[in-house]
N, C-alpha and C positions, 0 to 999 in steps of 0.2 A: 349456183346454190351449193356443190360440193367444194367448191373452195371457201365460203361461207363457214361452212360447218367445220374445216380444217383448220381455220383462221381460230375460231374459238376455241376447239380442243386442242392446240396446238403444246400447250406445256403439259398437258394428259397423257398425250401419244409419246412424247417426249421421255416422260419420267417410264412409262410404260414402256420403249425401248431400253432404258439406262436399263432396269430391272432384269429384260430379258437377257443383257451382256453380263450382269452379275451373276445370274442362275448360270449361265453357259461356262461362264471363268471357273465359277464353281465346281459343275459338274467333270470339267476337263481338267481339274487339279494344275491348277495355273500358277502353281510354286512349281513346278517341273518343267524344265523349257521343254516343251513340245515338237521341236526343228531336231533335237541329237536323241543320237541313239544310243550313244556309248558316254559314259560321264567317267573325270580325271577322279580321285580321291577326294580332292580339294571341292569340287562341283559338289560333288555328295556332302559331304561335311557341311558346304555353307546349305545346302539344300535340307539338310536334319536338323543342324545346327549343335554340330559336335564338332573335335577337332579333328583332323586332319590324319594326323596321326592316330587316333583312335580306327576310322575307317582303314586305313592300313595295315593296322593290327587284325580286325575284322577278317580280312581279306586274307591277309598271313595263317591265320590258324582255321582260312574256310567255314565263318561265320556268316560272308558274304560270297556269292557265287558271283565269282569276279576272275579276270584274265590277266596275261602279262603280255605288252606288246612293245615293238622299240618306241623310242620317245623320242630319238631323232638324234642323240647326243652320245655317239660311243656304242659301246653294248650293252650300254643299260636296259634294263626291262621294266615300266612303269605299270602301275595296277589300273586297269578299266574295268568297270560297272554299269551292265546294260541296262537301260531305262525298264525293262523289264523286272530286272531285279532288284530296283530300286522303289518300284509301286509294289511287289512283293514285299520288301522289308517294311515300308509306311504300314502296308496291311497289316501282317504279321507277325512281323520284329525279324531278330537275328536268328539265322539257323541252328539248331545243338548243335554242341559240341561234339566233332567225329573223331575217335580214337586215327593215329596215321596209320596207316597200314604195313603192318610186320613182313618183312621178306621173306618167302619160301625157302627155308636154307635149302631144299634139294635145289631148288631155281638158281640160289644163288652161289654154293657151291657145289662143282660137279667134280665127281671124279677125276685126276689127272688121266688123261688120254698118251698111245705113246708118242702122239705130236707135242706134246708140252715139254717133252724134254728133250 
């Protein structure tokens, strides 16, 4: 008898699962690959859909709270964007603009000492 009743609701149960994978892709923002933590510039860009170089200017004037790490090739240092701050910008866009920070002339210079000469 319950196989009965299954046989006939069959394409109900069906559409009622499809739904419940749409709600959930949904709610889990399934334009953002879910498996990484850390995204290239370029991930980001195709994931806004800006260019490339835009988010690297982002990132340059700390518009985006983004890191530099090696890239494998030389000494270079590549810009990465944690998934964290990447569902932050969707929320709430780019961060102000933060003046850089002025060097303490005492900090930066100090008296000659008589080891200095």
């Amino acid at each position: 008898m319950n196989t009965d009743w299954f046989h006939q609701h069959e394409a109900l149960l069906r559409k009622i699962l499809e739904l419940q994978h749409r709600i959930w892709a949904r709610l889990n923002d399934s334009d953002v690959p879910p498996s990484k933590s850390w995204f290239t510039p370029a991930e980001v860009a195709k994931v806004i859909q800006r260019k490339q170089g835009t988010v690297r200017g982002w990132c340059r004037n700390r518009r985006l709270d983004a890191r530099k790490r090696p890239q494998g090739r030389g000494d270079k240092l590549e810009w990465e964007i944690s998934e964290m701050e990447l569902r932050r910008y969707r929320d709430h866009g780019l961060l102000p603009l933060r003046p850089e920070p002025k060097p303490d002339f005492d900090q930066t210079y100090s008296q000659p000492t008589e080891e200095d000469f």
